[in-house]
N, C-alpha and C positions, 0 to 999 in steps of 0.2 A: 463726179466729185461735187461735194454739196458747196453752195456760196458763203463765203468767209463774213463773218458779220461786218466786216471794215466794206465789201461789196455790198450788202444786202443795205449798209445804211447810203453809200453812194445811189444808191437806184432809188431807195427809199426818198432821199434828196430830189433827184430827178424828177421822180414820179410827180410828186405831191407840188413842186416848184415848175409844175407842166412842161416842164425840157424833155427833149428828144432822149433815147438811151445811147446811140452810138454804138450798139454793141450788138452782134446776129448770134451772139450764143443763145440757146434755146433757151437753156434754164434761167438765165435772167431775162431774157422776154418775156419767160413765163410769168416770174416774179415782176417785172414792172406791168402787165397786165391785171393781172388781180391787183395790186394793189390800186391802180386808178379804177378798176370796177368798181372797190371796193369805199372810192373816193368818189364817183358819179351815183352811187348807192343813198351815199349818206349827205350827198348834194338834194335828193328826192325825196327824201324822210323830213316829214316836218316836225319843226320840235318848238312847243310851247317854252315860253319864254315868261318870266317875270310875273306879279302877283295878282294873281285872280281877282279884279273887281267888286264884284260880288260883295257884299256881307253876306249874305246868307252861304256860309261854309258849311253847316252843318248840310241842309240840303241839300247841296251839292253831293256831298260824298255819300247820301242815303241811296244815291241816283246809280 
């Protein structure tokens, strides 16, 4: 039986707020697994932030 989205967003909660799941059914192990993969993933990815220094924008972007 698939997870009722009123579960998927408890886990979802769980997940992302680093708490324990409480719960040994398989199928939302599964789900609280990917999902913090999927949150140590995007902990790893670096993401530029905020406005290029630079004046020269034109040569930047020929690059």
């Amino acid at each position: 039986m698939p997870l009722s989205s009123y579960r998927m967003h408890r886990i979802y909660l769980a997940a992302t707020m680093n708490y324990g799941l409480g719960s040994e059914d398989p199928e939302e192990l599964a789900y609280y697994n990917k999902i913090r993969k999927e949150m140590d993933e995007m902990k790893n990815d670096s993401v530029k932030k905020g406005i290029p220094l630079s004046w020269n924008i034109e040569n930047e972007m020929d690059k």
